[in-house]
LUMDREN-980968 format. One record per residue (C-alpha): x, y, z. Coordinates in steps of 0.25 Angstrom, whole numbers, padded with zeros to 4 digits, always signed. Layout:
LUMDREN-980968
XYZ...
end
This chain:
LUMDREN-980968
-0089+0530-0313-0097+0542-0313-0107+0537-0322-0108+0525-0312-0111+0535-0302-0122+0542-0307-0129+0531-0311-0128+0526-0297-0134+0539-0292-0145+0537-0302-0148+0523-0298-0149+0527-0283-0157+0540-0288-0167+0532-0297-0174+0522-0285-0176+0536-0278-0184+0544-0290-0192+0531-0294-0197+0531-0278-0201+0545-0277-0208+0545-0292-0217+0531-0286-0218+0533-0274-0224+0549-0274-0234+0547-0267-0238+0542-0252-0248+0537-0242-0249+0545-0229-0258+0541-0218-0265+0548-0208-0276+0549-0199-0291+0551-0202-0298+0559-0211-0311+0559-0203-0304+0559-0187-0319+0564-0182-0327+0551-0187-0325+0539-0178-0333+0530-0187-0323+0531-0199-0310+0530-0190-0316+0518-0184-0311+0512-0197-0301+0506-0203-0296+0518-0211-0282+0522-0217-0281+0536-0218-0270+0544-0225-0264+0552-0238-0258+0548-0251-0249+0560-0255-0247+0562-0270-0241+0570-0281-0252+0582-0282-0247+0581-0297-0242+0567-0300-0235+0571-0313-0225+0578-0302-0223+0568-0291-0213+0575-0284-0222+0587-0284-0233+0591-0274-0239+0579-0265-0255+0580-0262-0262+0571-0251-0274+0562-0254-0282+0557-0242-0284+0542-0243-0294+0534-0232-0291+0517-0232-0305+0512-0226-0298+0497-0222-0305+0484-0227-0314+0478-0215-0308+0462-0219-0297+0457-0215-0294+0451-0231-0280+0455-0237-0284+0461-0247-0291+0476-0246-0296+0476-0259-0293+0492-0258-0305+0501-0265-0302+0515-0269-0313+0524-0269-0312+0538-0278-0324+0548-0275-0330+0555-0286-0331+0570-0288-0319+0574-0292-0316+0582-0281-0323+0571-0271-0314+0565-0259-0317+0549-0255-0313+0550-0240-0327+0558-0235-0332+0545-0241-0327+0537-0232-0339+0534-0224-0346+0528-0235-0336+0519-0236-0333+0516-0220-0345+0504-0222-0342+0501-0236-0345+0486-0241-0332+0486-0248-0324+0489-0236-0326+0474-0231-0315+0470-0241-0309+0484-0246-0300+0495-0241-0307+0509-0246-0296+0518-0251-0304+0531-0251-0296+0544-0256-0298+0560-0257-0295+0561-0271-0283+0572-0272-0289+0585-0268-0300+0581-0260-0307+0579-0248-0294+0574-0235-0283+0574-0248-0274+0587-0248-0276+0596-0255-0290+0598-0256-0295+0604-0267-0305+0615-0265-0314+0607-0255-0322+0620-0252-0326+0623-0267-0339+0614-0266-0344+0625-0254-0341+0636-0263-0351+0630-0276-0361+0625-0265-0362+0643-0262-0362+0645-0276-0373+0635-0279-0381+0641-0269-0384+0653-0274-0395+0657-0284-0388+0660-0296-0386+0652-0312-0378+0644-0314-0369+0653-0322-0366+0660-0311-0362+0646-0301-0354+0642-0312-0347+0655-0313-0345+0655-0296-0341+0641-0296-0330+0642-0306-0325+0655-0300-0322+0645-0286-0317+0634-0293-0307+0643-0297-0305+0650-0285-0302+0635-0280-0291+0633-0291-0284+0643-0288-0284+0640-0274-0278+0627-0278-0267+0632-0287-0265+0642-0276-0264+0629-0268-0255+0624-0278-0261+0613-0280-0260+0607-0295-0275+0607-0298-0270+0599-0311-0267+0586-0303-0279+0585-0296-0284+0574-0309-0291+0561-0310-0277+0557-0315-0270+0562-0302-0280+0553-0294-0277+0543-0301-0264+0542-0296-0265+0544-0284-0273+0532-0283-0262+0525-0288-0253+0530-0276-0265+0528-0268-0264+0512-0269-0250+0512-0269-0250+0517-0257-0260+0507-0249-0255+0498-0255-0265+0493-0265-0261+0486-0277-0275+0488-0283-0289+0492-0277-0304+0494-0281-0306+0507-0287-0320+0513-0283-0323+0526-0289-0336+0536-0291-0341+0547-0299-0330+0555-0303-0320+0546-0298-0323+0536-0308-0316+0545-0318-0303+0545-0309-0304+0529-0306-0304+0528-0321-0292+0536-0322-0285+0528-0312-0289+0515-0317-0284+0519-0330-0271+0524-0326-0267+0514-0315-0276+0502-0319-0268+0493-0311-0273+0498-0296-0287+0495-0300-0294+0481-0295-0309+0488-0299-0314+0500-0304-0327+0505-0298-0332+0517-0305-0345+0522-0299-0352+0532-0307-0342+0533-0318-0338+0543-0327-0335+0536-0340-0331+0548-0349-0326+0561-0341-0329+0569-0356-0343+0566-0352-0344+0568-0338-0351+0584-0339-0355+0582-0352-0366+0574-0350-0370+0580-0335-0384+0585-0339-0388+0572-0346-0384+0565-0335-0391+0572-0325-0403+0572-0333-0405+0557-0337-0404+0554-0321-0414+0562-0317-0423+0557-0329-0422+0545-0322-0426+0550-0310-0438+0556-0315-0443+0543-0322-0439+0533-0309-0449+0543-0302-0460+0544-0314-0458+0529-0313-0460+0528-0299-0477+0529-0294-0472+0534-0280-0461+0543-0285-0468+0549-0296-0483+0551-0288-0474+0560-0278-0465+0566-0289-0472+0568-0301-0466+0573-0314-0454+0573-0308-0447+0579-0319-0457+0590-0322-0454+0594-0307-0439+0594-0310-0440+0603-0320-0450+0611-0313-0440+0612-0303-0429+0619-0312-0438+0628-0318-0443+0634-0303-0430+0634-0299-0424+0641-0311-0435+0652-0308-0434+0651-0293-0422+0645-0285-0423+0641-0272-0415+0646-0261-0413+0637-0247-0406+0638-0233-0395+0631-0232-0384+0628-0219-0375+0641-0219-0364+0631-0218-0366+0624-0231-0368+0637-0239-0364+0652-0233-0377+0659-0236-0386+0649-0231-0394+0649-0245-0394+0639-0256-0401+0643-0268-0406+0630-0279-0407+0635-0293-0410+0625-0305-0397+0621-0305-0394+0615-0290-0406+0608-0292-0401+0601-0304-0390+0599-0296-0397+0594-0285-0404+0582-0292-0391+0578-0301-0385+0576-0287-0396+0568-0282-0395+0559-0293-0382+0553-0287-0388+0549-0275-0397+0535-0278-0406+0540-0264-0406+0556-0270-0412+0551-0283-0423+0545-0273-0426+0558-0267-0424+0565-0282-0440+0566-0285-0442+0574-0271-0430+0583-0272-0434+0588-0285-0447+0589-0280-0443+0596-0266-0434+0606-0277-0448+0608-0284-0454+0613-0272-0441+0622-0268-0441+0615-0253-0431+0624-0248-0430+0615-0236-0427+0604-0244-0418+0610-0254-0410+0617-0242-0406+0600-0236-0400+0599-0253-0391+0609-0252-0381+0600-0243-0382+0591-0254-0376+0602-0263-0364+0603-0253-0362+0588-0254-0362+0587-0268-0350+0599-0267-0341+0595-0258-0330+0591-0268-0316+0594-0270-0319+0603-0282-0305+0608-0283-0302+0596-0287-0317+0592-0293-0311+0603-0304-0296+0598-0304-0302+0586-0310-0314+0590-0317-0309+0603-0325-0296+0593-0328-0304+0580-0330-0319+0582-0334-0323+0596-0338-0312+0597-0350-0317+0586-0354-0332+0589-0356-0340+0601-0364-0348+0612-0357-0355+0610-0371-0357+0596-0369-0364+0602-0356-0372+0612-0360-0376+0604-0371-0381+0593-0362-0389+0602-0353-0398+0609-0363-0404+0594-0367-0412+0596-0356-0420+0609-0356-0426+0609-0343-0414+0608-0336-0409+0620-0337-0395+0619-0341-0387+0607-0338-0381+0606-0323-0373+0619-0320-0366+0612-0308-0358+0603-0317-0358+0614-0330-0349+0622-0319-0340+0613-0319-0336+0617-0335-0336+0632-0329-0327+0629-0317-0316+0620-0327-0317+0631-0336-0310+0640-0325-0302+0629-0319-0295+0625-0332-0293+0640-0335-0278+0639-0344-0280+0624-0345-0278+0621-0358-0292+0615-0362-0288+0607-0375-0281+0595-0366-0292+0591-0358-0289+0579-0349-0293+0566-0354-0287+0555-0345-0285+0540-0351-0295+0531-0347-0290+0519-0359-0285+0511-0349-0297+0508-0342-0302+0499-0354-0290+0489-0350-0293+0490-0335-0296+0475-0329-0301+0478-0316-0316+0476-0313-0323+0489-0313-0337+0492-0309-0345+0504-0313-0357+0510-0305-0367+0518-0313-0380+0525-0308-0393+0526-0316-0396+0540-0310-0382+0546-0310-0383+0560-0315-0367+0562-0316-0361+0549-0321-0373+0541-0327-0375+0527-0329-0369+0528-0345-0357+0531-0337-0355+0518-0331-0358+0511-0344-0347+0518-0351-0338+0517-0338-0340+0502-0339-0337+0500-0354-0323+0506-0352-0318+0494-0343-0317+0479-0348-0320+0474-0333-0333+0484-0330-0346+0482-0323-0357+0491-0322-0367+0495-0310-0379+0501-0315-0387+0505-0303-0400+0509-0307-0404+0519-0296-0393+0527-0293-0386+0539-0294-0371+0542-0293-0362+0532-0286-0370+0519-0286-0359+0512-0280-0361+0520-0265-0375+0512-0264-0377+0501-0257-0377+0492-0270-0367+0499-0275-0357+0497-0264-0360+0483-0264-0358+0482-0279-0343+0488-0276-0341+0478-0266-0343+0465-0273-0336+0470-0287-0324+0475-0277-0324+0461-0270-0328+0453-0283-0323+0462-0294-0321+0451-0305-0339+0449-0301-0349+0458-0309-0355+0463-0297-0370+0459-0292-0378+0473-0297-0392+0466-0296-0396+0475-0284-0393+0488-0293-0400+0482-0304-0412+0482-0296-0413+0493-0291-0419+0502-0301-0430+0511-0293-0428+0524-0287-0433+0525-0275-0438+0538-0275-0441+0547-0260-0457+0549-0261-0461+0549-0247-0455+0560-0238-0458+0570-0229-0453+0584-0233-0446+0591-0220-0435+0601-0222-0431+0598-0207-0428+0585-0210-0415+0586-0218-0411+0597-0208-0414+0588-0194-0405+0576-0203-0393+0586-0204-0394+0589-0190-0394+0576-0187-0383+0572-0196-0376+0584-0193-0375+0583-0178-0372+0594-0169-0373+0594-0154-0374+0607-0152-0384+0610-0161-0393+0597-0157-0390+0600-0141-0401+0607-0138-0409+0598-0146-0404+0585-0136-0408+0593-0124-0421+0597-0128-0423+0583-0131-0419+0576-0116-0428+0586-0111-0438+0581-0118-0434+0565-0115-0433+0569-0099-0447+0577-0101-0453+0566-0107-0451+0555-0098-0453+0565-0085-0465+0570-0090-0469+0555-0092-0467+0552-0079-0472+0564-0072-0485+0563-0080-0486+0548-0075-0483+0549-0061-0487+0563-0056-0501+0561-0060-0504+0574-0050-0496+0584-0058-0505+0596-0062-0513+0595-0075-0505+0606-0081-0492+0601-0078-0499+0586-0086-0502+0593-0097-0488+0600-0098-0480+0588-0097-0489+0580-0106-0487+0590-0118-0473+0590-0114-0472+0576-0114-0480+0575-0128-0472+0588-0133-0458+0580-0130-0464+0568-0136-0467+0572-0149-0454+0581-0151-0445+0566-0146-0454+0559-0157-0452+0569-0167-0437+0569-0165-0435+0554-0165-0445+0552-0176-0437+0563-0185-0424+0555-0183-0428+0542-0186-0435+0547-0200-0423+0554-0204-0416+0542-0202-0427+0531-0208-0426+0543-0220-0411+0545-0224-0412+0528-0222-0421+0528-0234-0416+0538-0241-0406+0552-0234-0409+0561-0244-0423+0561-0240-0419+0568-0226-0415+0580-0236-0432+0581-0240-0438+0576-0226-0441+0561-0220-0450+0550-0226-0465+0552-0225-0467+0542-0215-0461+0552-0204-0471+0563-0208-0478+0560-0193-0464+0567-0188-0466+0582-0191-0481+0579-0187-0478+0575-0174-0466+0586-0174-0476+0597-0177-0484+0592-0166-0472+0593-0155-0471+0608-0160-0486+0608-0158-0484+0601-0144-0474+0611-0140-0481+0624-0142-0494+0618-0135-0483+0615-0123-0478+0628-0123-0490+0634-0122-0497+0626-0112-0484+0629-0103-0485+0644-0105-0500+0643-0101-0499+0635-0090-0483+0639-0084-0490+0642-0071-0495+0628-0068-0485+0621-0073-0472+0614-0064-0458+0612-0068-0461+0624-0078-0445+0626-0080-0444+0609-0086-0456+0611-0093-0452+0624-0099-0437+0617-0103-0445+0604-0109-0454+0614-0118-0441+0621-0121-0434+0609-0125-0447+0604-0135-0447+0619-0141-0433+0617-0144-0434+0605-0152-0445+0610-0160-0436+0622-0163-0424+0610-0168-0437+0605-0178-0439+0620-0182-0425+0621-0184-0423+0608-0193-0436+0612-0202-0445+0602-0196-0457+0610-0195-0457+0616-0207
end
């Protein structure tokens, strides 16, 4: 009988531990992550958490939150054909993406599942979010690269320890990790399978989930892929190199390109040597950098042109940036430094989690090195990935080093869902030999060559429509014909160099009220002016000849600076149309006429000035005239202020 019992209280026991052991995870709803931007909670979106295990080998452990956004089909069809989009990085989130995604041609038949990858971006707990500030301050300075090497692993560490201060297992902060919490991801929505989309980094942790839980994917997009993670630094030099050779040969190919940019190359090295010998220093916004400086040594300009080669419309304005770094223009190189910031603002708390665990064990600082001194000129291979082995080195102190992490990936062979594979011709981190040895690892593969781009094909125009039709149609080769023919760069030859420009842009972008107030009233005075002025000159026809002149100049005065205003708003926008980037050198050429007529304004304002001072006495309504020359002096100061005179 008492036997009886206790296998009765195990019965009634067992039910209650297999729950808690499948069902450790959950999906939490909740409001949105962007409650200032009207235009994204106009949509269709399901905002919310999935809590997991931080350490899934201890379920009943320690639960993190992972910030999910549901961008709901636009069709009424049954079927949501879910896609899943995992950003790169590591250490990069995929909900500050969202707007790319708001007007996507796959959300017609698709719910977008976007996810901060555990420990970043809206996900708790963040991981070191401020990190990428700290390397921008260290970058900035004018020192080798021994030393930013040495400063930057002193703050990765200082990160660390934060975290294990934190209490926070830096140990499950993985690819594998991710993996599952993909998993619970689906199961929670309610997904039996979806459309896995995946870029840069993250193709190594869609691999990972594809092999480990191959029956939640439907397809497998892998854009810019890392085939084999032992390569991934090894090779970085190389890499780098061969897409800027092609660079320098599409523009010695091209008569335009190479008539304005000659010997490219030569220029490029040119470049390293002058900036060995003499870096240059710029002026930077306090609020970006502390001190308000940013010095470029020879290696953030190598930095600067591998991160331009991800961009197809960079790799356009490639020839005049290397060109605009020959000449040191400090106004030029001063609108870069934002880029720098960009291209930082990862996670890296986890971007080392993963890397020091994942990648960094499992290449050669030898392997490096070795690769670097192939090219002479160079200098060294690129100290901003070398810091990485520095940095690992400190993070995986009292790691023991001899079991380095090699995940699994056999099963991917066996996979039989349809995958597609992008690859870049210009790519400088994952090149196009990556997509072919990405492909050859799954019986159902298709590869896209695109022939003019950088990093992420798949975000172009033809790329997204690629995504489209193989997600729609994925038992169809997609049609690639449009990549296939088109195989020129176009390069930028035709611009006007202005400082100012890229300044005026951000103030536009950037808008502030306050600062632009004054600005807006200067310029109603000058609208009422102008049509009083108008009419005054028409109908009093017995106004003094003094007070004609005035008004006239005034008039012509307003005039010019209205023109010159409009005229520099529609060429920023006719330029970032063909290409933004360009807003960071100036505007096309055909809007040189702009700081023609805007010189003559400053021109028309001192000769208005003047003639006011010489002839106050007979003039009327002194106190307006005096308020309407104040207003055209204060908007020649706004184009001081901008750079647009210099």
């Amino acid at each position: 009988m008492k036997n009886f019992v206790k296998l009765f209280v195990l019965l009634c026991l067992l039910p209650t531990c297999m729950f808690s052991q499948v069902n450790n995870f959950k999906f939490e709803k909740t409001t949105s992550f962007f409650p200032e931007e009207k235009k994204i909670n106009q949509e269709a979106v399901e905002w919310g958490y999935l809590i997991v295990p931080e350490n899934w080998d201890k379920p009943e452990g320690k639960t993190i939150k992972i910030a999910v956004a549901v961008l709901k089909k636009e069709s009424k069809n049954s079927n949501s054909n879910p896609v899943v989009y995992i950003s790169g990085g590591p250490g990069a989130g995929g909900i500050e993406e969202i707007w790319g995604w708001l007007k996507h041609s796959l959300r017609k038949n698709s719910d977008i599942v976007l996810l901060d990858v555990r420990g970043t971006g809206f996900s708790f707990p963040r991981l070191c979010p401020d990190l990428g500030k700290k390397f921008l301050e260290i970058l900035s300075k004018n020192q080798n690269s021994t030393e930013d090497e040495r400063e930057k692993a002193i703050a990765a560490i200082a990160c660390k320890q934060d975290l294990i201060n934190r209490n926070i297992d830096i140990n499950a902060y993985t690819s594998k990790s991710i993996s599952k919490d993909l998993d619970a991801l689906k199961k929670v929505l309610k997904y039996s399978k979806w459309n896995v989309y995946s870029v840069s980094y993250g193709t190594y942790t869609a691999q990972v989930y594809a092999n480990d839980f191959p029956q939640d994917i439907k397809t497998l997009i892998l854009d810019s892929s890392i085939s084999d993670i032992s390569q991934y630094y090894n090779h970085n030099t190389s890499n780098y190199m061969n897409s800027l050779k092609k660079v320098f040969e599409a523009c010695e190919n091209d008569l335009v390109c190479n008539k304005q940019y000659p010997n490219l190359e030569n220029v490029y090295y040119s470049t390293i040597e002058k900036l060995d010998k003499n870096p240059i220093t710029v002026t930077v916004d306090k609020k970006i950098i502390p001190s308000g400086k940013f010095t470029y040594n020879v290696e953030d300009f190598k930095i600067a042109i591998q991160q331009s080669l991800y961009n197809e419309k960079l790799i356009e304005v490639l020839p005049l940036l290397i060109t605009e770094f020959n000449k040191g223009n400090k106004s030029t190189l001063s609108s870069l430094v934002v880029a720098f910031s960009s291209a930082l603002g990862l996670d890296y708390g986890v971007y080392y989690s993963v890397s020091c665990n994942e990648a960094i064990p499992n290449n050669s600082i030898l392997e490096f090195d070795k690769d670097g001194l192939a090219f002479n000129k160079l200098k060294g291979g690129l100290s901003f990935y070398k810091s990485d082995f520095s940095v690992c080195n400190e993070w995986n102190f009292g790691v023991d080093q001899s079991s380095k992490v090699i995940y699994d990936l056999s099963r991917l062979s066996t996979l039989t869902a349809p995958v597609l594979v992008f690859s870049g011709a210009f790519d400088p981190i994952t090149p196009p030999s990556n997509g072919k040895a990405t492909m050859r690892k799954f019986k159902n593969g298709f590869l896209v060559n695109a022939l003019v781009s950088g990093h992420a094909p798949s975000f172009s125009k033809i790329g997204a429509k690629i995504v489209d039709e193989f997600i729609n149609n994925p038992d169809q080769n997609p049609n690639v014909k449009e990549f296939q023919s088109n195989t020129k760069v176009h390069f930028v030859t035709d611009v006007k160099i202005n400082g100012g420009v890229s300044k005026f842009a951000n103030s536009l972008n950037e808008f502030n009220l306050l600062f632009f107030a004054p600005f807006f009233i200067a310029l109603i005075i000058l609208l009422i002016s102008i049509f009083n002025f108008c009419y005054g000159l028409i109908r009093n026809r017995k106004d003094t000849t003094q007070n004609k002149f005035m008004k006239s100049l005034i008039l012509i005065t307003s005039l010019l600076g209205l023109f010159s205003i409009v005229g520099f708003i529609l060429a920023i926008s006719s330029t970032a149309q063909d290409n933004f980037y360009i807003l960071a050198f100036g505007v096309s050429n055909k809007f040189d006429y702009l700081f023609i007529i805007q010189w003559i304004f400053i021109v028309f304002i001192i000769i208005s000035i003047f003639y006011f001072v010489l002839k106050i006495k007979s003039i009327s309504n002194r106190s307006v005239i005096a308020t309407i020359l104040f207003s055209l002096l204060l908007i020649g100061v706004y184009f001081q202020y901008w750079g647009f005179l210099f």
